[in-house]
DODREN-807274 format. One record per residue: residue number from 1; x negated, y, z negated of N, C-alpha, C in turn; residue in one letter. Coordinates in steps of 0.1 Angstrom, whole numbers, plus 5000, padded with zeros to 4 digits. Layout:
BEGIN
num=NUM n_X=X n_Y=Y n_Z=Z ca_X=X ca_Y=Y ca_Z=Z c_X=X c_Y=Y c_Z=Z residuo=a
...
END
This chain:
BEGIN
num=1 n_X=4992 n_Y=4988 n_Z=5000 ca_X=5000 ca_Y=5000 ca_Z=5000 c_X=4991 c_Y=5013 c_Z=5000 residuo=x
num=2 n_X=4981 n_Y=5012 n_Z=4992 ca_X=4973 ca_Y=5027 ca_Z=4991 c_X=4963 c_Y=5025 c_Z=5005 residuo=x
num=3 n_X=4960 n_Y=5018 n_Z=5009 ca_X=4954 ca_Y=5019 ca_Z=5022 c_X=4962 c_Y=5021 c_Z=5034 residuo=x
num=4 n_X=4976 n_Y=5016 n_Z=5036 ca_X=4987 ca_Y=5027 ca_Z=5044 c_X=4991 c_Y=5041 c_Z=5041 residuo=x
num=5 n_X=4990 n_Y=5042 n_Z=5029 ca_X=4990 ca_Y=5057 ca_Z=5022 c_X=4976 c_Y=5066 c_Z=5032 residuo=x
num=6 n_X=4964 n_Y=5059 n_Z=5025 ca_X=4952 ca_Y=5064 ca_Z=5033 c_X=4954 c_Y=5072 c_Z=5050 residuo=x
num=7 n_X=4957 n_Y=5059 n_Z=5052 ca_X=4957 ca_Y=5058 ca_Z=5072 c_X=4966 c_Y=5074 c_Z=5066 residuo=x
num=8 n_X=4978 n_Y=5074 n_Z=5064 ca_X=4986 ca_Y=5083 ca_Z=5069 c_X=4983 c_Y=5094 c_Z=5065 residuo=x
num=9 n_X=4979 n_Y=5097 n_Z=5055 ca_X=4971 ca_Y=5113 ca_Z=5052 c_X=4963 c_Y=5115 c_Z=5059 residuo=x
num=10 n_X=4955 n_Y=5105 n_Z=5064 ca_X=4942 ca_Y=5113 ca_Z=5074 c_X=4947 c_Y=5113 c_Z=5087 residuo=x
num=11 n_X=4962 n_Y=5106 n_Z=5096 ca_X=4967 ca_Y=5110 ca_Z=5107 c_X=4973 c_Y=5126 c_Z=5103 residuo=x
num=12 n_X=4980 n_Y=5128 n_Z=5092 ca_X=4988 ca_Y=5141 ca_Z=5090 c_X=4976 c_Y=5148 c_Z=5090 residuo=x
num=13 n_X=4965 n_Y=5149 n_Z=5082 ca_X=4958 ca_Y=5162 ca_Z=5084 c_X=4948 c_Y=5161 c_Z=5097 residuo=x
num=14 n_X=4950 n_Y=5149 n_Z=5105 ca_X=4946 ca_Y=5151 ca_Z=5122 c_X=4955 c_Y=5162 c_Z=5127 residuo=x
num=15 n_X=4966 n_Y=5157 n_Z=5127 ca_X=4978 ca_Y=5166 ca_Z=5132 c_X=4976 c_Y=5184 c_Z=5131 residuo=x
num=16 n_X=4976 n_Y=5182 n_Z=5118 ca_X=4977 ca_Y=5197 ca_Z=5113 c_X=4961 c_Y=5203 c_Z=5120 residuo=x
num=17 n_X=4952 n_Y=5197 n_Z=5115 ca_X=4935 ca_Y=5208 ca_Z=5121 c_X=4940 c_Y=5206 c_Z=5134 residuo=x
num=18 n_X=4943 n_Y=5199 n_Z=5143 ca_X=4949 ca_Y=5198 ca_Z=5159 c_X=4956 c_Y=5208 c_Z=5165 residuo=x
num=19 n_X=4968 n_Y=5209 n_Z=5151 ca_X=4977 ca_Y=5222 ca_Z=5151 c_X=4970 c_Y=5234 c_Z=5152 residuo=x
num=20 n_X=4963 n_Y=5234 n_Z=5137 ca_X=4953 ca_Y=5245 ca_Z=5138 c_X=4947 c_Y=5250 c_Z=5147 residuo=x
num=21 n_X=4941 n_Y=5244 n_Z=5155 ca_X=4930 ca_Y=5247 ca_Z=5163 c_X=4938 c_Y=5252 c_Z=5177 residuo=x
num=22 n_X=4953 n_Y=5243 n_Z=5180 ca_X=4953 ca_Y=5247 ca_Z=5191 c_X=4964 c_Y=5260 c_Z=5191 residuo=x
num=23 n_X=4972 n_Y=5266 n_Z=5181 ca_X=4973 ca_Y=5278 ca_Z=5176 c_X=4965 c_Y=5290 c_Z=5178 residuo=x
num=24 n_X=4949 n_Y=5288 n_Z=5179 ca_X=4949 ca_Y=5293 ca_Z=5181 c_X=4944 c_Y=5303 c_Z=5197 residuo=x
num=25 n_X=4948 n_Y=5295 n_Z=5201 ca_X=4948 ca_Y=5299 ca_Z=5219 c_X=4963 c_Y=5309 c_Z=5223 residuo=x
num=26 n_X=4967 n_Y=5311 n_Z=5212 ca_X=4981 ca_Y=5321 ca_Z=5215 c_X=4974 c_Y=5337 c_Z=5213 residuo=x
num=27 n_X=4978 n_Y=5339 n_Z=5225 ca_X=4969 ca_Y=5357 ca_Z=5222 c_X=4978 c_Y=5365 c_Z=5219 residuo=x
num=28 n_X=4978 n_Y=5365 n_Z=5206 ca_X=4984 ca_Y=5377 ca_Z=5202 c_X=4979 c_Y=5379 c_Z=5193 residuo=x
num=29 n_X=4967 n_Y=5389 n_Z=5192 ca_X=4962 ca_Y=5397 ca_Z=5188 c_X=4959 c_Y=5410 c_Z=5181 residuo=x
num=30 n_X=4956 n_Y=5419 n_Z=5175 ca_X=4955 ca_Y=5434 ca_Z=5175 c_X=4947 c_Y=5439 c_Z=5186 residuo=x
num=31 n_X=4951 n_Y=5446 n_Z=5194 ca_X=4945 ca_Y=5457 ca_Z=5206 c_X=4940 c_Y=5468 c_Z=5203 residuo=x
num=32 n_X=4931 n_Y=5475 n_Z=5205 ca_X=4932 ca_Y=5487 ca_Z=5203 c_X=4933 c_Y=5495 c_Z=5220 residuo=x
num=33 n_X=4947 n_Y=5501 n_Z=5221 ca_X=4947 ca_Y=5511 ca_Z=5233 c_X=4938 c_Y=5520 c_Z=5232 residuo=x
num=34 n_X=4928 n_Y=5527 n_Z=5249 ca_X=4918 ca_Y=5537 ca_Z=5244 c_X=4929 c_Y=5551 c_Z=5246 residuo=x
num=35 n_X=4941 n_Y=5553 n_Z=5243 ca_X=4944 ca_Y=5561 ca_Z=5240 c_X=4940 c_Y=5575 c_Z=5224 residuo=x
num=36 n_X=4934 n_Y=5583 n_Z=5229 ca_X=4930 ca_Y=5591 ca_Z=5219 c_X=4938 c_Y=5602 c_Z=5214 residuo=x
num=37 n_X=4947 n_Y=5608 n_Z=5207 ca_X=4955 ca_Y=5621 ca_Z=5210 c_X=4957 c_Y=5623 c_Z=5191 residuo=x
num=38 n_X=4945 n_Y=5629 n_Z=5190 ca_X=4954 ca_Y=5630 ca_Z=5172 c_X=4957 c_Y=5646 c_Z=5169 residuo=x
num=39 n_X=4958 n_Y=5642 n_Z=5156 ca_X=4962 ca_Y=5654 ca_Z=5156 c_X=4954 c_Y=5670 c_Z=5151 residuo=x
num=40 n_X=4960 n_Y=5683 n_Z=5155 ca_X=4950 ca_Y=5693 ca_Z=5147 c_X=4948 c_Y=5688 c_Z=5135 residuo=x
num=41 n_X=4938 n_Y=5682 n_Z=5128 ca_X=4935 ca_Y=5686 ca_Z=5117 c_X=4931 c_Y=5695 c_Z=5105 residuo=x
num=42 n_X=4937 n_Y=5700 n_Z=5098 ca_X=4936 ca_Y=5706 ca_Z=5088 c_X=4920 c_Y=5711 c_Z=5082 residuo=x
num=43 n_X=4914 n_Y=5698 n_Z=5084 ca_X=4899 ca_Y=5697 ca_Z=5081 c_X=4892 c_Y=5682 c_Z=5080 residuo=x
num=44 n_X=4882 n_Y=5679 n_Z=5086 ca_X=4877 ca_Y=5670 ca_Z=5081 c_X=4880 c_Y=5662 c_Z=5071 residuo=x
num=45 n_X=4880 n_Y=5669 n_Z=5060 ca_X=4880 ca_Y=5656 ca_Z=5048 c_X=4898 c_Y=5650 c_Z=5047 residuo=x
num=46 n_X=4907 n_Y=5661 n_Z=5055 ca_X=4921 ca_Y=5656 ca_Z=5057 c_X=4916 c_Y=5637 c_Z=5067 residuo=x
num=47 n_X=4910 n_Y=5640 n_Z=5078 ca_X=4908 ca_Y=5629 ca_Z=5084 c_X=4901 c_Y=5619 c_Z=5082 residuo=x
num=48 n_X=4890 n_Y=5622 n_Z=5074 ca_X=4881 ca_Y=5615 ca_Z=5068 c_X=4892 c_Y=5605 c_Z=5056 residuo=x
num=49 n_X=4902 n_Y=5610 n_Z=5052 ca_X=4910 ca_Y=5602 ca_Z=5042 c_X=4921 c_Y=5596 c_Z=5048 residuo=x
num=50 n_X=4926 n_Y=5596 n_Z=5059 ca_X=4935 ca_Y=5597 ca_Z=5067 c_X=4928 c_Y=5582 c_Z=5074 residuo=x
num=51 n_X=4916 n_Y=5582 n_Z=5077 ca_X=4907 ca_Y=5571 ca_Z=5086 c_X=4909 c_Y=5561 c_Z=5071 residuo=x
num=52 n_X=4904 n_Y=5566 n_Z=5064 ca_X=4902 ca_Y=5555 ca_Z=5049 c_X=4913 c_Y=5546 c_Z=5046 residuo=x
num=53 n_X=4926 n_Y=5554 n_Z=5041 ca_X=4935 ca_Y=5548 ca_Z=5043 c_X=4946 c_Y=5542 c_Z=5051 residuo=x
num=54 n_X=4948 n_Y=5549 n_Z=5059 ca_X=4957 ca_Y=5547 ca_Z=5073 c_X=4958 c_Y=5542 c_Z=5088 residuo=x
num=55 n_X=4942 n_Y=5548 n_Z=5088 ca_X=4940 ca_Y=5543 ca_Z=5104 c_X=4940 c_Y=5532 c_Z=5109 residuo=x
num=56 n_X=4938 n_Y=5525 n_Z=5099 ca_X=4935 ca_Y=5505 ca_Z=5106 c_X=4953 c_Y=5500 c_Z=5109 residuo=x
num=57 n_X=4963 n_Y=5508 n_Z=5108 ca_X=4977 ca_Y=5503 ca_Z=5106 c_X=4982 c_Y=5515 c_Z=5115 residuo=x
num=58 n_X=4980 n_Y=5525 n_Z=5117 ca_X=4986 ca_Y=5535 ca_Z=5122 c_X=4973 c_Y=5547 c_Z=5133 residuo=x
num=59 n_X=4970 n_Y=5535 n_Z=5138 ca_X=4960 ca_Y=5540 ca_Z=5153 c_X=4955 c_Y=5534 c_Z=5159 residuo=x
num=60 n_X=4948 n_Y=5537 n_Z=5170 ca_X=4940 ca_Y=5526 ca_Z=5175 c_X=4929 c_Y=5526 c_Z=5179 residuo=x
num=61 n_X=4923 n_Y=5526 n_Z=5165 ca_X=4912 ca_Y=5525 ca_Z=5157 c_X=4912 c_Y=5514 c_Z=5150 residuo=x
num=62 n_X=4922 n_Y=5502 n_Z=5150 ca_X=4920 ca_Y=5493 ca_Z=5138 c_X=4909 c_Y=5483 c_Z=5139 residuo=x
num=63 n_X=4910 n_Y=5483 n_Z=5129 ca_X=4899 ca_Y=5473 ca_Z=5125 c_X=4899 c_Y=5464 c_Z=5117 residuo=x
num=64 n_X=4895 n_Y=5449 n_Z=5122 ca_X=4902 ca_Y=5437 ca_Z=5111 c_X=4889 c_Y=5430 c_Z=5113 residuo=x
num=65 n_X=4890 n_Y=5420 n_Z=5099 ca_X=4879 ca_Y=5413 ca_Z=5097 c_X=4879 c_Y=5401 c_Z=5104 residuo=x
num=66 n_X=4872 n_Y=5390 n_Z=5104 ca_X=4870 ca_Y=5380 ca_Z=5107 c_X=4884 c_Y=5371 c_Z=5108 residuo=x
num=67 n_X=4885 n_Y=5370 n_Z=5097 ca_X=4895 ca_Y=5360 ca_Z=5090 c_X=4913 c_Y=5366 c_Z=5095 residuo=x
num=68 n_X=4911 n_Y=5378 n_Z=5098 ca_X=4926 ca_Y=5385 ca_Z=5102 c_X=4928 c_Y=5382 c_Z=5120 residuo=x
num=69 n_X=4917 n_Y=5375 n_Z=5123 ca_X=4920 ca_Y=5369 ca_Z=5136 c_X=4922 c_Y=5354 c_Z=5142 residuo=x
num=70 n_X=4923 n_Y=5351 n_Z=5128 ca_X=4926 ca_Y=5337 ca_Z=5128 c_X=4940 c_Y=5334 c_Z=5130 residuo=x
num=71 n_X=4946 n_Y=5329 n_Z=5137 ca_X=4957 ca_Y=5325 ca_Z=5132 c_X=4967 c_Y=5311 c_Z=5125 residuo=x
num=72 n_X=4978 n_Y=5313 n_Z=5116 ca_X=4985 ca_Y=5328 ca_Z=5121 c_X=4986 c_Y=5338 c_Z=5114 residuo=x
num=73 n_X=4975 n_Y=5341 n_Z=5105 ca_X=4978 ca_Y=5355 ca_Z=5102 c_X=4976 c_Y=5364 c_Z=5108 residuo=x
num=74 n_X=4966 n_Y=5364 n_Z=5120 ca_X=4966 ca_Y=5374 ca_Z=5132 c_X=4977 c_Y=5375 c_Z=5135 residuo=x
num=75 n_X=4989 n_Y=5369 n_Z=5134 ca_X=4997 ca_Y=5374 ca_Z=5139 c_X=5010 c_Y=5379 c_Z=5131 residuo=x
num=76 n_X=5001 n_Y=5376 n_Z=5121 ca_X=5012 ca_Y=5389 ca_Z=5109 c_X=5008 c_Y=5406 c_Z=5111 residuo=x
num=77 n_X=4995 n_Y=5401 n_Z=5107 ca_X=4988 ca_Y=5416 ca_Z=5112 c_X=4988 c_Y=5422 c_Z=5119 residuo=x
num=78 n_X=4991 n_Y=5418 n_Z=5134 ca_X=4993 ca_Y=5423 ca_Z=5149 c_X=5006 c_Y=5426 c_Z=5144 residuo=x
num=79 n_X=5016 n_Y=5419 n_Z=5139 ca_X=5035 ca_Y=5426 ca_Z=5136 c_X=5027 c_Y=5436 c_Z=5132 residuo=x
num=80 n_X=5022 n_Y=5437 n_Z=5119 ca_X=5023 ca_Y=5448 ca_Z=5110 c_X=5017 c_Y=5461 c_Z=5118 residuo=x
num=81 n_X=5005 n_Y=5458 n_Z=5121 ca_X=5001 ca_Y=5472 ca_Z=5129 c_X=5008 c_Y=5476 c_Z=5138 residuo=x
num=82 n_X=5018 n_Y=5466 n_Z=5149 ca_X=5026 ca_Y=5471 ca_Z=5157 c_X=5038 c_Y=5478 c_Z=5151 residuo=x
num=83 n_X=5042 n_Y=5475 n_Z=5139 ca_X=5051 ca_Y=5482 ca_Z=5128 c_X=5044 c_Y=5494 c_Z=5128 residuo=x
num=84 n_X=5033 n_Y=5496 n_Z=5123 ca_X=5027 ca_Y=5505 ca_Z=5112 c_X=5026 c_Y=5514 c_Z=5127 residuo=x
num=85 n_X=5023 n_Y=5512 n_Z=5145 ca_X=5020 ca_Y=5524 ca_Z=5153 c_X=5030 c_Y=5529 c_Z=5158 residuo=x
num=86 n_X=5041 n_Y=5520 n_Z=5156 ca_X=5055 ca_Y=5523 ca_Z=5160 c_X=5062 c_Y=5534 c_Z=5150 residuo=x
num=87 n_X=5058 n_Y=5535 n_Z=5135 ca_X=5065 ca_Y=5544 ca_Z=5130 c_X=5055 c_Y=5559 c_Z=5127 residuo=x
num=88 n_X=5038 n_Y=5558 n_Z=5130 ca_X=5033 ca_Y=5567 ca_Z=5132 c_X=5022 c_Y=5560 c_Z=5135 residuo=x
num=89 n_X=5010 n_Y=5570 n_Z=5146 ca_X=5002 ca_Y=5565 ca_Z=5153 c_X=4993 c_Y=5580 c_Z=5157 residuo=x
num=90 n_X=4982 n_Y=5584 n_Z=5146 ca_X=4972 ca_Y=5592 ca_Z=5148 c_X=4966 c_Y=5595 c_Z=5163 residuo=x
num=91 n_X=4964 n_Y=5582 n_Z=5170 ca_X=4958 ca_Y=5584 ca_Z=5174 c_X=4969 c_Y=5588 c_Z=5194 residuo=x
num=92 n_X=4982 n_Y=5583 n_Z=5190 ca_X=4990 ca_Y=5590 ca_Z=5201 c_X=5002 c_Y=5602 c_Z=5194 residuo=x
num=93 n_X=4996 n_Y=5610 n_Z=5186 ca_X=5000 ca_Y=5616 ca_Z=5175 c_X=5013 c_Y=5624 c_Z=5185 residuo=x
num=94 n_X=5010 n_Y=5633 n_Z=5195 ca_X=5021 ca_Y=5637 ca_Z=5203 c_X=5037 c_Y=5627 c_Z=5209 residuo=x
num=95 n_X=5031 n_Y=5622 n_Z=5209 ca_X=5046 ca_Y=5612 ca_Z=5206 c_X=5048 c_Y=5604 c_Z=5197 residuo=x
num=96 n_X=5038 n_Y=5596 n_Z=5186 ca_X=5044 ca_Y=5585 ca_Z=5179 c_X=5039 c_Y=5602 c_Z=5167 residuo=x
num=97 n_X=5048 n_Y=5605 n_Z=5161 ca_X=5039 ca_Y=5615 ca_Z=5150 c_X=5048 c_Y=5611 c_Z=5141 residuo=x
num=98 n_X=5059 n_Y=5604 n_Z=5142 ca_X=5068 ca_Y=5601 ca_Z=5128 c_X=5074 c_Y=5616 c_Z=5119 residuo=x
num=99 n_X=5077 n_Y=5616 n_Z=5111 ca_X=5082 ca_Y=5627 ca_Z=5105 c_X=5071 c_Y=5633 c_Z=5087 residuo=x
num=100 n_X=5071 n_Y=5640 n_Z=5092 ca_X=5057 ca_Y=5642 ca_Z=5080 c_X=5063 c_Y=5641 c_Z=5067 residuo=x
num=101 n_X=5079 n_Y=5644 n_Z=5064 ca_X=5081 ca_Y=5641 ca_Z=5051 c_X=5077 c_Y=5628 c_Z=5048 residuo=x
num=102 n_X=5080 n_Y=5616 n_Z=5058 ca_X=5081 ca_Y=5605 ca_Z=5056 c_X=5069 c_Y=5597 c_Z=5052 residuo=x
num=103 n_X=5053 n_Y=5604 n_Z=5059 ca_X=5043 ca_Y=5600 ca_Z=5056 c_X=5039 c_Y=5605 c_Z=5044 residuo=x
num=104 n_X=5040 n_Y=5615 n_Z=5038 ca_X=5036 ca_Y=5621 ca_Z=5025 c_X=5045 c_Y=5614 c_Z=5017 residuo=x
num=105 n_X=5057 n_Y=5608 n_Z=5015 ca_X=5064 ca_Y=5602 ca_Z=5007 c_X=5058 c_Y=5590 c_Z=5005 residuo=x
num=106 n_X=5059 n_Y=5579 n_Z=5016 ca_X=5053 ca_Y=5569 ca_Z=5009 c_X=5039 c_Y=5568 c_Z=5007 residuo=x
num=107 n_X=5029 n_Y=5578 n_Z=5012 ca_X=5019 ca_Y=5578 ca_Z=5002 c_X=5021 c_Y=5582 c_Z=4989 residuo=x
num=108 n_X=5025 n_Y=5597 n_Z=4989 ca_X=5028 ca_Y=5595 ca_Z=4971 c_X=5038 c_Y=5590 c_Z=4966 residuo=x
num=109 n_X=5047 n_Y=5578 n_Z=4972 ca_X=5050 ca_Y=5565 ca_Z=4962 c_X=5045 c_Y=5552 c_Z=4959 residuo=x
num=110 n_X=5033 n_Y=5558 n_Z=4969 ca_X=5026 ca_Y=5542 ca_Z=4963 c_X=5025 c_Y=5529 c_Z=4974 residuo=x
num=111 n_X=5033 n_Y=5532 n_Z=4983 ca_X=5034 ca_Y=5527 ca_Z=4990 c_X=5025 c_Y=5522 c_Z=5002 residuo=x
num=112 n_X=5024 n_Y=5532 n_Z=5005 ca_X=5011 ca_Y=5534 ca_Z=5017 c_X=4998 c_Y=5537 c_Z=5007 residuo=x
num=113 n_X=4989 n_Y=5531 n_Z=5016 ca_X=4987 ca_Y=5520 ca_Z=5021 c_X=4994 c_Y=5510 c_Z=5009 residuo=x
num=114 n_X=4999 n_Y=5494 n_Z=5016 ca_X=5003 ca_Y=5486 ca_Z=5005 c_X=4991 c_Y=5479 c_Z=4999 residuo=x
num=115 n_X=4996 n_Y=5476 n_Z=4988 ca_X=4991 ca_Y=5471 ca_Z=4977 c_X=4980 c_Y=5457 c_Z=4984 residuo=x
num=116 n_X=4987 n_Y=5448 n_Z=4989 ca_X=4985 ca_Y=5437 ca_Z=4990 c_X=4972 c_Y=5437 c_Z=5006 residuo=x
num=117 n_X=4974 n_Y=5449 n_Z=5011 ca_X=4960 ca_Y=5450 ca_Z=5023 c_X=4948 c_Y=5455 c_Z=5011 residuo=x
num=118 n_X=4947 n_Y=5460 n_Z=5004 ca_X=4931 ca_Y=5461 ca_Z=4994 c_X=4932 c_Y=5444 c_Z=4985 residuo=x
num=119 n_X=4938 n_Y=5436 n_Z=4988 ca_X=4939 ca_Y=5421 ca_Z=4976 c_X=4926 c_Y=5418 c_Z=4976 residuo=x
num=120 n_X=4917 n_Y=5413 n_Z=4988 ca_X=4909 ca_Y=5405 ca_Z=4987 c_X=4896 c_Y=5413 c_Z=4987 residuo=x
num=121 n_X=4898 n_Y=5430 n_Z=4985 ca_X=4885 ca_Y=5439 ca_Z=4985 c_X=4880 c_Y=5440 c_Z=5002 residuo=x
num=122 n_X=4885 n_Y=5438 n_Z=5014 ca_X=4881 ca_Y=5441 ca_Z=5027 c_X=4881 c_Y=5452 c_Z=5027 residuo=x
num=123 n_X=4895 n_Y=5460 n_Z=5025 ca_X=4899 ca_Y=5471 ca_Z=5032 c_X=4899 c_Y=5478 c_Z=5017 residuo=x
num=124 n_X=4891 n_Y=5476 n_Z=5008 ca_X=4887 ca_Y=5486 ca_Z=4995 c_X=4888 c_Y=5507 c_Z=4993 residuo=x
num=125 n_X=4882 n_Y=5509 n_Z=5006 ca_X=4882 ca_Y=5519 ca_Z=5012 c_X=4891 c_Y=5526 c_Z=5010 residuo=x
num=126 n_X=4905 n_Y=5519 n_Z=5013 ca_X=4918 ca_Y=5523 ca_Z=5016 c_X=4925 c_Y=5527 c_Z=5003 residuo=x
num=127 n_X=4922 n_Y=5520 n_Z=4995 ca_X=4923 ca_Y=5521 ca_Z=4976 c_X=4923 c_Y=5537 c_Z=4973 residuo=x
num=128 n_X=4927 n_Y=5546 n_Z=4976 ca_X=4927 ca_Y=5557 ca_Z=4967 c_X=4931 c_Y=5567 c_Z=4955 residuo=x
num=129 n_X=4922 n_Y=5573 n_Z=4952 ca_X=4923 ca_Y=5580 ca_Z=4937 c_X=4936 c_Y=5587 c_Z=4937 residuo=x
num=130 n_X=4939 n_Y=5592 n_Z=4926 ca_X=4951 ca_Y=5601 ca_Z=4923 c_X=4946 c_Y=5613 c_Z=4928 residuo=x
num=131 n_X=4936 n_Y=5617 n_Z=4927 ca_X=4929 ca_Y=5628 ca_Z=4937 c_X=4932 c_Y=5630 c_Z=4951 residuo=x
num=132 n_X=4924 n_Y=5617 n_Z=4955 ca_X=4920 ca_Y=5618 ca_Z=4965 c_X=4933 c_Y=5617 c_Z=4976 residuo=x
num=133 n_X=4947 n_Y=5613 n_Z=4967 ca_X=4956 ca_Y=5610 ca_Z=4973 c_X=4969 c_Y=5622 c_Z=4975 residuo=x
num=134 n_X=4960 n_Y=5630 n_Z=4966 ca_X=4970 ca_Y=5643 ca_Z=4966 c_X=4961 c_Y=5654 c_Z=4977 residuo=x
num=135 n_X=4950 n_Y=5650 n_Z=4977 ca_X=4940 ca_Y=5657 ca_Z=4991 c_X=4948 c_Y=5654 c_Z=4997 residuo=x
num=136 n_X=4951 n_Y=5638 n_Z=5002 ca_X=4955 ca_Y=5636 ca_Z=5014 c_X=4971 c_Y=5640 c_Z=5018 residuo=x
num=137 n_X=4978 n_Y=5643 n_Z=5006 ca_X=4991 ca_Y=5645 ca_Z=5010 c_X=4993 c_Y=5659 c_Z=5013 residuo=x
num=138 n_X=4983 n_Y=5668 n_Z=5008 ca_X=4980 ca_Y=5680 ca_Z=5011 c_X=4973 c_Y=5686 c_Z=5023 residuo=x
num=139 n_X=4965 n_Y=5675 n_Z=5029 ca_X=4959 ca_Y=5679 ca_Z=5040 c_X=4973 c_Y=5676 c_Z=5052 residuo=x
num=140 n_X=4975 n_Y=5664 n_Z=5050 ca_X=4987 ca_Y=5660 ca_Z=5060 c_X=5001 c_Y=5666 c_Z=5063 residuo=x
num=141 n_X=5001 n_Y=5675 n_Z=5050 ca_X=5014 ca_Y=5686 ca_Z=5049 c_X=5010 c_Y=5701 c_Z=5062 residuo=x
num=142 n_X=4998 n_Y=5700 n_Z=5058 ca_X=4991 ca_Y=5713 ca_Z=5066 c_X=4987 c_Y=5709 c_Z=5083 residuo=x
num=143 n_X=4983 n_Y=5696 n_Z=5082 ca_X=4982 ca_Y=5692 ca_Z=5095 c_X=4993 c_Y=5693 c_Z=5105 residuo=x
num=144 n_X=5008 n_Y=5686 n_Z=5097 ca_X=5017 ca_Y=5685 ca_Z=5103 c_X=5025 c_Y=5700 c_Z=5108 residuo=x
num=145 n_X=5022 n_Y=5709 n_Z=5098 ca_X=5029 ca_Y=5722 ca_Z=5097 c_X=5016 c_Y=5729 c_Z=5107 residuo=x
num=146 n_X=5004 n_Y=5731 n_Z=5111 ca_X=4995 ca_Y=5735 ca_Z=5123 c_X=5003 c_Y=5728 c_Z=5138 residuo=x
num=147 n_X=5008 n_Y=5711 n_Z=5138 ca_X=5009 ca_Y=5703 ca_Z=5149 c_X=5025 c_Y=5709 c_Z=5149 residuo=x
num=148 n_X=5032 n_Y=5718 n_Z=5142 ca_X=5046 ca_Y=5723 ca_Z=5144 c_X=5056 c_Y=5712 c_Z=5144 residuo=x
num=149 n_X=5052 n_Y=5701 n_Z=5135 ca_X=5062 ca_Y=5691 ca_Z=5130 c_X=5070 c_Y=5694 c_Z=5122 residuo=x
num=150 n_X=5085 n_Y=5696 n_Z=5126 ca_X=5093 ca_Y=5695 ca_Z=5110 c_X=5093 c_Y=5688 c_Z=5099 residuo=x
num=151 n_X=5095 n_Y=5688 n_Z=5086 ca_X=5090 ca_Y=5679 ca_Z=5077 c_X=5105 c_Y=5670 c_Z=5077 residuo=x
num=152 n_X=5103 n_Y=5659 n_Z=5073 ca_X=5120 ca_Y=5651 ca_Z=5072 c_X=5124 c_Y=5646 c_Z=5058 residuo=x
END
């Protein structure tokens, strides 16, 4: 009995690395378009915080590690950043610009960036101070009000 048990665990995890492997020939990917279009910035260090936190989800600028191309979590991450350019996108800022109340909100609720992209310390960067996080909702109030966005 434990040696038919045997055989069949080592056919199931054939299956599965088989699975695995051939998973990953599905291209779906993160892209980065060379579309460039951002926005006036307010100043440097508005963008410089803006790149920290934001840009890897909201331009196309992203940047993912090793392991974020594996799938399928590559292809959670490709949803998410297609989420994240769809509702604002730095880098085609004249048409994807979202509504600036909306970005300043969920940064200062905590939201943006989430919690769960700094988990494993990759994207640490993105982690910011109570400071650094009222720079940034301050620079992006002024950015959006130079780029003549209404606030929402």
């Amino acid at each position: 009995m434990g040696r038919f048990r045997n055989r069949w665990v080592l056919r199931a995890l054939l299956v599965l690395g088989i699975g695995l492997l051939a998973i990953q020939l599905v291209p779906y990917r993160v892209s980065n378009p060379s579309a460039r279009d951002e926005p006036p910035w307010d100043s440097p260090r508005t963008r410089t915080l803006a790149v920290a936190a934001c840009f890897d989800c909201h331009s196309n600028e992203t940047k993912v590690v090793w392991f974020e191309r594996v799938a399928p979590l590559s292809w959670w991450i490709t949803s998410h950043v297609d989420d994240g350019r769809a509702a604002l996108n730095f880098s085609e800022f004249s048409t994807r610009h979202g509504e600036s109340g909306d970005a300043v909100e969920t940064i200062n609720n905590g939201s943006m960036p989430p919690d769960y992209y700094t988990w494993l310390g990759m994207h640490s960067n993105a982690k910011l101070t109570k400071a650094k996080v009222q720079q940034l909702v301050d620079g992006l109030r002024a950015t959006y009000a130079a780029a003549g966005v209404k606030g929402g």
